[in-house]
C-alpha positions as CSV (number, residue, x, y, z in Angstrom):
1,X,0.0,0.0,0.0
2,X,0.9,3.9,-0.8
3,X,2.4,6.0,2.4
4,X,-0.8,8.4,3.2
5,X,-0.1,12.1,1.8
6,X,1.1,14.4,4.6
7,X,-1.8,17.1,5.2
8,X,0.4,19.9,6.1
9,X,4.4,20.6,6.6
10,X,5.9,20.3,9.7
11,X,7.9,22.7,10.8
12,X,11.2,22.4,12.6
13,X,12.0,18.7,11.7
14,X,15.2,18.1,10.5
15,X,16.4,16.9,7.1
16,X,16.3,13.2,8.1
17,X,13.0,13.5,10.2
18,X,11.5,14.7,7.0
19,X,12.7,12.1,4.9
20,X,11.5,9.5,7.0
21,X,8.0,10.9,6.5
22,X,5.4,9.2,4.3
23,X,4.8,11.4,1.7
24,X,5.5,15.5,0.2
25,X,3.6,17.4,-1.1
26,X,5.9,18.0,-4.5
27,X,8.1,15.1,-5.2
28,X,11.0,16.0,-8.1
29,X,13.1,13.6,-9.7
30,X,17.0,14.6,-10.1
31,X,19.1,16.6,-8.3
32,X,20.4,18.5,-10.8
33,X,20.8,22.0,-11.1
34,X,16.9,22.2,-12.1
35,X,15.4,20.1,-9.9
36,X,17.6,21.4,-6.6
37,X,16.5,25.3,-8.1
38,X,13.0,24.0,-8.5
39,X,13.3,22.3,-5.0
40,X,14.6,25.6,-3.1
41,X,11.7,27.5,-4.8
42,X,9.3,25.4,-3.4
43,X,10.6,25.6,0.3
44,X,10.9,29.6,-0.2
45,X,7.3,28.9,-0.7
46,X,6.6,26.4,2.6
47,X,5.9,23.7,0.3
48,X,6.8,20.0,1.6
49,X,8.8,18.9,-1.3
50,X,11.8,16.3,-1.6
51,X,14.1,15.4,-4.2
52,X,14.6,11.6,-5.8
53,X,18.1,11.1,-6.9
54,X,20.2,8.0,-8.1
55,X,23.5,9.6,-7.1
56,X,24.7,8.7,-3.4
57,X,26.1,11.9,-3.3
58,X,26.1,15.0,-5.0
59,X,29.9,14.9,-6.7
60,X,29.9,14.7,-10.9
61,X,33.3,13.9,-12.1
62,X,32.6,15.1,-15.6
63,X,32.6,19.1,-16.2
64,X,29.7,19.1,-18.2
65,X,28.2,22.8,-18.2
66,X,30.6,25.4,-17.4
67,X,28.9,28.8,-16.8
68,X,26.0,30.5,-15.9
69,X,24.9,33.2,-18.1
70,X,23.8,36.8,-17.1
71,X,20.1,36.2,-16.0
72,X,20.9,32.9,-14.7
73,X,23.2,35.1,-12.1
74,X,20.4,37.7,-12.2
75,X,17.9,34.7,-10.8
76,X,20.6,34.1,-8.0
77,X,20.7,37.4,-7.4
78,X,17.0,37.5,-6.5
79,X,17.5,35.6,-4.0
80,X,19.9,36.4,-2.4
81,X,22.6,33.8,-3.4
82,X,24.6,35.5,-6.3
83,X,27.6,35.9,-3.9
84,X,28.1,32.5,-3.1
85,X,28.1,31.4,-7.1
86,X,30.4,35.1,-8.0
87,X,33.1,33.9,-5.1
88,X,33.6,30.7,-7.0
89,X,33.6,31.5,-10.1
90,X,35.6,33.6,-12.9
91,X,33.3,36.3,-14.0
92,X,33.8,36.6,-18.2
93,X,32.2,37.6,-21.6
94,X,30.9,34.1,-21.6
95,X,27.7,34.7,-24.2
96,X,28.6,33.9,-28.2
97,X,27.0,32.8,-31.4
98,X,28.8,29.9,-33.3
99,X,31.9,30.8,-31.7
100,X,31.8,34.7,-32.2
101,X,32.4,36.3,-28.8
102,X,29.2,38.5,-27.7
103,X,30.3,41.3,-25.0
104,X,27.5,42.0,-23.0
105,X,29.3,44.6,-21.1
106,X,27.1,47.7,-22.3
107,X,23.9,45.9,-21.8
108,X,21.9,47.1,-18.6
109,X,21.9,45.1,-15.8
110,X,23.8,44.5,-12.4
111,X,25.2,41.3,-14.0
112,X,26.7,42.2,-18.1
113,X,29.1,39.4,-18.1
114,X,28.2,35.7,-17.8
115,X,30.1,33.4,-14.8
116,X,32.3,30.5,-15.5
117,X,31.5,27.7,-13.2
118,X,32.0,24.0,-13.4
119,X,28.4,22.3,-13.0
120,X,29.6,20.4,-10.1
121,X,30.4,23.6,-8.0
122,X,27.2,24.8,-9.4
123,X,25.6,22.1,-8.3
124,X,27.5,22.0,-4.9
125,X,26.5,25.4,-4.2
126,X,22.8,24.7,-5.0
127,X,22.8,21.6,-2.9
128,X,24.4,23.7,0.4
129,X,21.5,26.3,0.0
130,X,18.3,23.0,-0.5
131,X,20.1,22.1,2.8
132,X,19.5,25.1,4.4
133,X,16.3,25.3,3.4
134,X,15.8,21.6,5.0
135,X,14.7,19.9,1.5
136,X,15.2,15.8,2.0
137,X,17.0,13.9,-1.1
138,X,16.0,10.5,-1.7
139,X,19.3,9.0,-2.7
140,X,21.1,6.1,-4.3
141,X,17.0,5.3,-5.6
142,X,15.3,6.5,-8.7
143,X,11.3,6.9,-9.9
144,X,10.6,4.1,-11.7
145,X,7.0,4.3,-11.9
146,X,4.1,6.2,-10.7
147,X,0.3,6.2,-10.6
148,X,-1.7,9.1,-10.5
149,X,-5.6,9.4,-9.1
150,X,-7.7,11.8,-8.7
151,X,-6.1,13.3,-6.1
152,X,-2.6,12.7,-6.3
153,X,-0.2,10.1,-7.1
154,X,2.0,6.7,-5.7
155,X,5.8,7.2,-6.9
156,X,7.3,4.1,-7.1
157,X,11.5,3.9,-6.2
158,X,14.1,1.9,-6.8
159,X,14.2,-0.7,-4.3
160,X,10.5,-1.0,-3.4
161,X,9.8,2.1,-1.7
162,X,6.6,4.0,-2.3
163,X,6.2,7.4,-2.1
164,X,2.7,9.5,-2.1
165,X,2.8,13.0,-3.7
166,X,0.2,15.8,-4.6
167,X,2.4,16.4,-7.7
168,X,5.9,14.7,-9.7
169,X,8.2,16.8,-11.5
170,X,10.3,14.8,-13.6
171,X,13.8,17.1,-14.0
172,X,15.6,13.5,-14.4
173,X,17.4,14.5,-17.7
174,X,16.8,13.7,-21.7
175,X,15.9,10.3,-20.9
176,X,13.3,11.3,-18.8
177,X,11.6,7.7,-16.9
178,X,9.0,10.6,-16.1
179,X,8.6,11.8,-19.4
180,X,8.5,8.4,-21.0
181,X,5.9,7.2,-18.2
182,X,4.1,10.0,-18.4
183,X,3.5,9.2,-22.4
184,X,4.5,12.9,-23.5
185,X,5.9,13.0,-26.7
186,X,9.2,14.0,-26.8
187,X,9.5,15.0,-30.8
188,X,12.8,16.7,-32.8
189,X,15.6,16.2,-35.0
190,X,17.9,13.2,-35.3
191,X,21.8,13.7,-34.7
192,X,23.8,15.0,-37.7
193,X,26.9,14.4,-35.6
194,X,28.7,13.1,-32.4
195,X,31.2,15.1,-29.8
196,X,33.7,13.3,-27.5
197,X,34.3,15.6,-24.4
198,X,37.1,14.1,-22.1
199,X,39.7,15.4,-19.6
200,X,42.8,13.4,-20.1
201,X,46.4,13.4,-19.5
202,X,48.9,13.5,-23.1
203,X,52.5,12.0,-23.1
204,X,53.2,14.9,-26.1
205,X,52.4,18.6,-26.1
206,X,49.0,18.8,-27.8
207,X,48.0,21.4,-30.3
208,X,46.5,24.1,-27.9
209,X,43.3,26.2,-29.1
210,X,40.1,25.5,-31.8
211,X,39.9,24.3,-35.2
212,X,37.6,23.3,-37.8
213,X,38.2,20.6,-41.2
214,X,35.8,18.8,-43.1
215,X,34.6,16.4,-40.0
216,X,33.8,20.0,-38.0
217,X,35.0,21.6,-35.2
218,X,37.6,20.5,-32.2
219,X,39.4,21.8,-29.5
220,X,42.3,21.4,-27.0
221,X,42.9,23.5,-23.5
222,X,44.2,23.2,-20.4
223,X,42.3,22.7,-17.2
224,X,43.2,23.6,-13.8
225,X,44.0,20.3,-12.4
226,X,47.0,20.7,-15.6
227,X,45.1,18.1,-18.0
228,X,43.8,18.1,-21.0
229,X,40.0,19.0,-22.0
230,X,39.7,17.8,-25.5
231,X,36.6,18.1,-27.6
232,X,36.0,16.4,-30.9
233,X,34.4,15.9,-33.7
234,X,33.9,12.0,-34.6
235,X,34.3,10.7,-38.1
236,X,31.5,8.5,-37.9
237,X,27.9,9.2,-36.2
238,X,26.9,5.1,-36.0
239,X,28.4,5.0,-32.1
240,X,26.5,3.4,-29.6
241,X,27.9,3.1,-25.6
242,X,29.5,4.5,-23.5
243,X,32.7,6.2,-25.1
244,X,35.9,4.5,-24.2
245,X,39.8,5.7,-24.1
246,X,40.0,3.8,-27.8
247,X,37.0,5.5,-29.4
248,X,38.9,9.2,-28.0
249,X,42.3,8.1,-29.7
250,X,41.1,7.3,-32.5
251,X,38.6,10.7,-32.7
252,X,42.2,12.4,-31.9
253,X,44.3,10.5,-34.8
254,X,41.5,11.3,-37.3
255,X,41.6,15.1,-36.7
256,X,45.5,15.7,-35.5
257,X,47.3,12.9,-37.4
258,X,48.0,11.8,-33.4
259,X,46.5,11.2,-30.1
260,X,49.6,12.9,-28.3
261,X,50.1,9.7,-26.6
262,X,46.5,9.9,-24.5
263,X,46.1,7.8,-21.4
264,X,44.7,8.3,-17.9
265,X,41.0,9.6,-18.6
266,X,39.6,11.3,-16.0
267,X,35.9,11.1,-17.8
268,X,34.6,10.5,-21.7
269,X,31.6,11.5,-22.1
270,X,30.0,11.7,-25.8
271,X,27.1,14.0,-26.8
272,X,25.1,15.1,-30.1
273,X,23.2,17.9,-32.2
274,X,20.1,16.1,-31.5
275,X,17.3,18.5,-30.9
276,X,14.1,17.4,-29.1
277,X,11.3,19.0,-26.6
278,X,8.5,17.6,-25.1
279,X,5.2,18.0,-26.7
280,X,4.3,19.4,-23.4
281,X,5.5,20.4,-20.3
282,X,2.5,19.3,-18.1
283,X,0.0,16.0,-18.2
284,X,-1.7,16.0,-15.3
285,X,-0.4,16.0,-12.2
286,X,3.1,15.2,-13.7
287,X,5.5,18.1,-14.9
288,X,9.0,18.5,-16.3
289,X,11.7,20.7,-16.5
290,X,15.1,21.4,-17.6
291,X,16.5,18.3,-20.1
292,X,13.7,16.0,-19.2
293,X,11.6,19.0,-21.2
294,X,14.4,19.4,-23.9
295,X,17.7,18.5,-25.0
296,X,19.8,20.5,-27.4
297,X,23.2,21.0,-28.9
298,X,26.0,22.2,-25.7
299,X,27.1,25.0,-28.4
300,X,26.4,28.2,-26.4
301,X,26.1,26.9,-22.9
302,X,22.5,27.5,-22.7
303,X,21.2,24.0,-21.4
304,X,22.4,24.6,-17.4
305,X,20.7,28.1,-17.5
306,X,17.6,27.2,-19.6
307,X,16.6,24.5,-17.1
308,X,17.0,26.7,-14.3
309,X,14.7,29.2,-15.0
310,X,12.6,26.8,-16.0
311,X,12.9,26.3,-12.1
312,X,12.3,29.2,-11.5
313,X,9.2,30.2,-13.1
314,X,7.4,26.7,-12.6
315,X,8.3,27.1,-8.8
316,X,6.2,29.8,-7.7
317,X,3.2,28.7,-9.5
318,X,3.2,25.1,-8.2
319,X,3.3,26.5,-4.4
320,X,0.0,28.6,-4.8
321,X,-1.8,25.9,-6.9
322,X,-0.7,23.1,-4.1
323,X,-1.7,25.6,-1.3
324,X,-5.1,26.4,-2.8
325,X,-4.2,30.2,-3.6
326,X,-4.9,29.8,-7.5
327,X,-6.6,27.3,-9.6
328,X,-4.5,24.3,-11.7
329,X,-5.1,26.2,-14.6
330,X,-2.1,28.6,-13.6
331,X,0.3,25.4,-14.1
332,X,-1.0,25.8,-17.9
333,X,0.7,29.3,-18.0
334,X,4.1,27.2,-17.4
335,X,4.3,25.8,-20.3
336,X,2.6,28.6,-23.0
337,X,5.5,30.6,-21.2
338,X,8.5,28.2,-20.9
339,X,7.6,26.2,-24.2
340,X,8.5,29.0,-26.7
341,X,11.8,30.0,-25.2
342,X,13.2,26.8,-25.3
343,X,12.1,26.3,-28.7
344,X,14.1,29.4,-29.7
345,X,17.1,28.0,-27.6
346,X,17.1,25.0,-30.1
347,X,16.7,27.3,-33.1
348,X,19.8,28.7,-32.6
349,X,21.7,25.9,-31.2
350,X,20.7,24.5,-35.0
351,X,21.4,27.7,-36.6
352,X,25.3,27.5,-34.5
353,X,25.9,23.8,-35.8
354,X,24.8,24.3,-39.3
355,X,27.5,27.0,-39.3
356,X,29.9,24.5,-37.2
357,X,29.5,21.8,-39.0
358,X,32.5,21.2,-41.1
359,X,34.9,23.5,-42.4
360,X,34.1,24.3,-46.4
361,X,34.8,27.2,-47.4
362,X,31.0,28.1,-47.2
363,X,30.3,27.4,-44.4
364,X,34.1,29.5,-43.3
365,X,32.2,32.6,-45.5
366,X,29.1,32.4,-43.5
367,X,30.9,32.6,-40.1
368,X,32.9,35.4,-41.4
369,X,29.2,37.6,-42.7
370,X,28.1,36.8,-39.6
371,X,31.2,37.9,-37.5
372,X,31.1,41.4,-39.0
373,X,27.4,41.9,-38.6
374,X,27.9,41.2,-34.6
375,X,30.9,43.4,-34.9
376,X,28.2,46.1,-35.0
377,X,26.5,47.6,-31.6
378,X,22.5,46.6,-32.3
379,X,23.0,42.6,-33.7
380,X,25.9,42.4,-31.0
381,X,22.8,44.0,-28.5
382,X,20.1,41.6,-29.5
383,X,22.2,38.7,-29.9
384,X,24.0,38.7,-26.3
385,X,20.8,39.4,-25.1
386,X,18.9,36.3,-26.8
387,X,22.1,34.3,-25.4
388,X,22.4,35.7,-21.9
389,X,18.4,35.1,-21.8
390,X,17.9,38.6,-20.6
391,X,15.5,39.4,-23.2
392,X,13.1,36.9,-22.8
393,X,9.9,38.0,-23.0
394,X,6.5,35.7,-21.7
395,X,3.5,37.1,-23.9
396,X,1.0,38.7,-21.5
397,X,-1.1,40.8,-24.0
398,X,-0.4,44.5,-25.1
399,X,0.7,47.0,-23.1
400,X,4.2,48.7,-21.9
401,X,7.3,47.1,-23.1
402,X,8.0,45.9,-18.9
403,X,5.1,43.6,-19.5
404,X,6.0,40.6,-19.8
405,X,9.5,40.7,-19.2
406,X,12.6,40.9,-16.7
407,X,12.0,43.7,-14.4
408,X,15.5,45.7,-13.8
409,X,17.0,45.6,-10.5
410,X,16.3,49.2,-9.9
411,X,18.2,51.3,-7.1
412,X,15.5,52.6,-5.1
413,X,14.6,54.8,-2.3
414,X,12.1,53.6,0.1
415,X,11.5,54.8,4.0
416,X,14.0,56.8,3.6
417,X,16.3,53.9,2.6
418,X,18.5,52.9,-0.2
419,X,17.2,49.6,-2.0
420,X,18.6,47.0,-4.8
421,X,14.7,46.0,-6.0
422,X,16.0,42.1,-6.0
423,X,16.0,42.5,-2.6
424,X,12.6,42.3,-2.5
425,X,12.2,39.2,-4.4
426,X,14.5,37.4,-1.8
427,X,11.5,35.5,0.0
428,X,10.3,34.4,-3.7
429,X,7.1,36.8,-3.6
430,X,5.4,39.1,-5.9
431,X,5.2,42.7,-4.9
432,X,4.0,45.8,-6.3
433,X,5.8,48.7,-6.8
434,X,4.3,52.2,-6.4
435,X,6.1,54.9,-7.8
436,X,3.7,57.5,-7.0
437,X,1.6,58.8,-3.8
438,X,3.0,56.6,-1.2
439,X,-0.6,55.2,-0.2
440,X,-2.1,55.7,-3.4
441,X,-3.1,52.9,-5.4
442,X,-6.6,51.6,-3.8
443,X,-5.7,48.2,-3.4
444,X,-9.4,45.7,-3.5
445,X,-8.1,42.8,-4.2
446,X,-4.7,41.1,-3.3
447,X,-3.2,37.7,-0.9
448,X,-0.8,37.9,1.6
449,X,1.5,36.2,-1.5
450,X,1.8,39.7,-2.8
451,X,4.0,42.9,-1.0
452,X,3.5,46.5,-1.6
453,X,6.2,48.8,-1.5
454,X,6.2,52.9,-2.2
455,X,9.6,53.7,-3.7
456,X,11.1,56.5,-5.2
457,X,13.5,55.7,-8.7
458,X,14.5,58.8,-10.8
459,X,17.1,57.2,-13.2
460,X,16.3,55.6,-16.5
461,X,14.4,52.6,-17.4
462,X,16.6,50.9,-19.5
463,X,15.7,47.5,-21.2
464,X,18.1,44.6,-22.8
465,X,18.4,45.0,-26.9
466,X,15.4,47.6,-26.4
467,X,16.2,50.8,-25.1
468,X,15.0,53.0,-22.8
469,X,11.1,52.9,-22.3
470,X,8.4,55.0,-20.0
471,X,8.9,55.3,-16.5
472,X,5.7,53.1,-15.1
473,X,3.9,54.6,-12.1
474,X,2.8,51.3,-10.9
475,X,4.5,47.5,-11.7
476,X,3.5,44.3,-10.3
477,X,6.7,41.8,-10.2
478,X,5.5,38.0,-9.8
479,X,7.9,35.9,-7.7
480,X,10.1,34.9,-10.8
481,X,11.1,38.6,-11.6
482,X,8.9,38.8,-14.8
483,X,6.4,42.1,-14.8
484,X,2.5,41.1,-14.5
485,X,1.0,44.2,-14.7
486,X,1.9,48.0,-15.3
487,X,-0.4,50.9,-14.8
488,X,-0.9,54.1,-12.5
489,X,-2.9,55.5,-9.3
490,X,-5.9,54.4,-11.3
491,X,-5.2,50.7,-10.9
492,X,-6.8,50.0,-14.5
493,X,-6.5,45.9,-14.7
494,X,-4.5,45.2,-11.7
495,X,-7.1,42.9,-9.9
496,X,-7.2,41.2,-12.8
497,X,-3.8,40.9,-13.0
498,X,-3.7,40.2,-9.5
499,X,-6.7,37.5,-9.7
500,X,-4.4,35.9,-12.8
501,X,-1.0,35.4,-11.3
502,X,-1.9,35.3,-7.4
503,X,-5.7,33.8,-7.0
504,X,-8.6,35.7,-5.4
505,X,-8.5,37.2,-1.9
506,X,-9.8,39.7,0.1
507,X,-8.7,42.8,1.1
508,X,-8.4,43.5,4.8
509,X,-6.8,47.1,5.4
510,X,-3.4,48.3,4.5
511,X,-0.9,47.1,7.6
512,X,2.9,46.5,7.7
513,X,2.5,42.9,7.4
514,X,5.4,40.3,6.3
515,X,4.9,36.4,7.1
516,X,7.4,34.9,9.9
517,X,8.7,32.6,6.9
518,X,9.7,35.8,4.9
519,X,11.3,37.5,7.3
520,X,14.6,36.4,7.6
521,X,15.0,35.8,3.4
522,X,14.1,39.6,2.9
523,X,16.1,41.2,6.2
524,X,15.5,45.0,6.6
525,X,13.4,45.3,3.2
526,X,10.7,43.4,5.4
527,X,9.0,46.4,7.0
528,X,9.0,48.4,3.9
529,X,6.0,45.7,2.8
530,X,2.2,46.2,3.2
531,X,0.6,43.3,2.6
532,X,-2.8,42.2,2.5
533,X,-4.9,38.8,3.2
């Protein structure tokens, strides 16, 4: 028989009191960087949620990603963690386009640079923050099946134990069990060609630096540690299995005429141009995110980054439909939102290979065209900012160009005090900003999800590959840092907006109200918020 499902959280258990319990109220599968951002999110939000991992522990030997890109840091940044991520790491002009260096450095933000971070410290540094926030892992076990009724579902894990859960989030990776159980269709292109990653030791000095030839492209660089990171181009695409030392020599011999006397592998890992995404993101009471949604070409390091904001926005929206606050029908908004950006992100990880792909001399033209159009300030602009995701854009109607997207992170004035605005997005809640009267948007309908701060801002509203647009008298932020609403004193549409994105409540008075939970995740800003519920 299924554990029962868990009515409520308990507060002040430990780590392994909770994972002893019977069931949570979100379980996600993988520990990856998505399902530990998504996991975080969810205790932000007092959700009862635990992660199902098949590691023992949390160490990766392969480097995998390495970076996070500027609104990945941006997303950090909101709440509260950037630091921890900008110690570690090398802070660089990390965005490109088929190997043409983008320099984000003039584009506004806090952040105009991207971060480069092995995944396993990202994923270190991710891990250290779920443990604060008292998240169990599940690990050395796996979801291997699940049944779902009508209200809720039996997780079945490696080694017989069941598991009973409101709601599964499958962030387990392009093979997705979840996805494949779930029967979502998971539809794209076939590989055109194969990559061998590896960090290795060489007997000979190898041939530093990037080239391309007919087979396509390859490269050679040190690491840290003093050993070789080698990427390569196989001859042959009909490769099945893991990779082995032989299959890297021989990738080597094809390309350099040598394998520089190759030995000692650290790792081998082999990857492809394949490009696939689910049909969709939800069925049900089952969800995905990050690589279990969609898998891509590495070209552009915009896989790690792509899956955590996917985190990120489905976070926030699984908390109030699990609590009550709004309807199932917001978890729909997760995937009309998430869907198209990372079909764009496998556009141009197609568009990049199709110009990678081997090294004719029209291919060589095209990369050339191409390099002296992003030579120039506006392609350069929209580009970086398409790579750096800081120009996506959810499509919430017509309106003022904030709509829809990232709000800035705004130096403000309020009480008196100076204020980064991502500050206030710390505790992952909306709040609405009034940059008029202090008092004087007549608020009718809000929940004590949302905060309302008066603040002052008399600099310019400056947007990614856009420009400058209207100062807004009034902006509604949702938890993510995308804008819901923007209006005036007149507060045209923002119960709607506030009915939409936080669920109905009622208005009980204006009063300096923060929940304990929030308190300590948003510090001083705490008392500048009047909430209502």
């Amino acid at each position: 028989m299924p554990f029962p499902l868990p009515t409520s959280r308990s507060r002040g258990r430990t780590s392994a009191e909770r994972a002893t319990a019977a069931g949570h109220q979100v379980v996600i599968a993988g520990a990856g960087p998505t399902g530990l951002m998504l996991a975080a999110e969810l205790a932000l939000a007092q959700i009862d949620v635990a992660i199902v991992e098949r590691r023992a522990s949390q160490d990766i030997v392969e480097t995998r990603a390495g970076g996070l890109h500027a609104r990945s840091i941006e997303i950090l940044d909101q709440r509260g963690i950037a630091e921890r991520f900008l110690r570690e790491g090398q802070i660089t002009q990390l965005a490109g386009f088929a190997w043409t260096r983008l320099d984000i450095g003039d584009l506004p933000t806090r952040h105009p640079y991207g971060l480069a971070l092995r995944q396993n410290q990202i994923e270190r540094l991710l891990a250290e923050w779920v443990s604060e926030l008292a998240v169990p892992i599940y690990r050395s076990r796996e979801v291997t099946g699940f049944a779902e009724d009508a209200s809720g579902l039996d997780i079945t894990l490696s080694g017989g134990m069941r598991l009973r859960a409101l709601y599964l989030v499958g962030c387990d990776g392009g093979r997705s069990l979840v996805r494949k159980n779930a029967g979502i269709d998971f539809a794209g292109s076939e590989p055109s060609l194969s990559n061998l990653m590896a960090e290795v030791e060489m007997r000979e000095e190898p041939q530093f630096g990037l080239r391309h030839d007919a087979l396509g492209f390859h490269g050679l660089s040190k690491t840290g540690s003093g050993r070789v990171l080698v990427v390569v181009t196989e001859a042959e695409l009909a490769r099945s299995g893991e990779p082995s030392l032989r299959d890297l020599s021989a990738a080597l011999e094809a390309v350099y005429g040598t394998d520089f006397g190759v030995n000692n592998p650290a790792w081998i890992s082999r990857f492809t141009d394949a490009a696939r995404q689910a049909a969709s993101y939800r069925r049900g009471r089952v969800l995905l995110a990050g690589d279990a949604a969609h898998i891509h070409h590495s070209v552009g390091g915009q896989g790690l980054n792509l899956g955590v904001q996917d985190a990120v926005n489905l976070g926030w929206k699984l908390a109030q439909v699990v609590k009550g606050i709004s309807p199932e029908s917001l978890l729909d908004t997760y995937h009309s939102e998430r869907h198209p950006v990372a079909a764009r992100v496998l556009k141009n990880t197609m568009a990049q290979i199709a110009l990678l792909r081997r090294g004719d001399d029209g291919r060589k033209a095209a990369r050339e065209v191409i390099a002296e159009l992003l030579a120039m300030d506006e392609p350069r602009q929209r580009l970086g900012a398409m790579m750096s995701g800081l120009d996506i854009a959810y499509d919430l109607g017509e309106g003022h160009a904030l709509l829809g997207r990232r709000m800035p992170d705004l130096d403000l004035v309020a009480d008196g005090q100076p204020l980064k605005l991502f500050t206030l997005l710390h505790g992952a809640r909306g709040v609405l900003l009034n940059f008029g009267k202090p008092g004087g948007i007549d608020i009718s309908l809000s929940t004590e999800r949302i905060g309302i701060v008066d603040a002052d801002y008399d600099g310019r509203w400056l947007l990614p590959a856009i420009g400058e647009v209207t100062a807004p008298s009034a902006v509604l932020v949702r938890p993510d840092g995308h804008v819901a609403w923007v209006g005036d004193e007149n507060g045209h549409g923002l119960a709607e907006a506030l009915t939409q994105w936080f669920g109905p409540g009622e208005c009980v008075g204006r009063e300096r109200l923060v929940p304990r939970q929030n308190k300590q995740a948003l510090g001083r800003s705490a008392g500048l918020f009047r909430t209502f519920r």
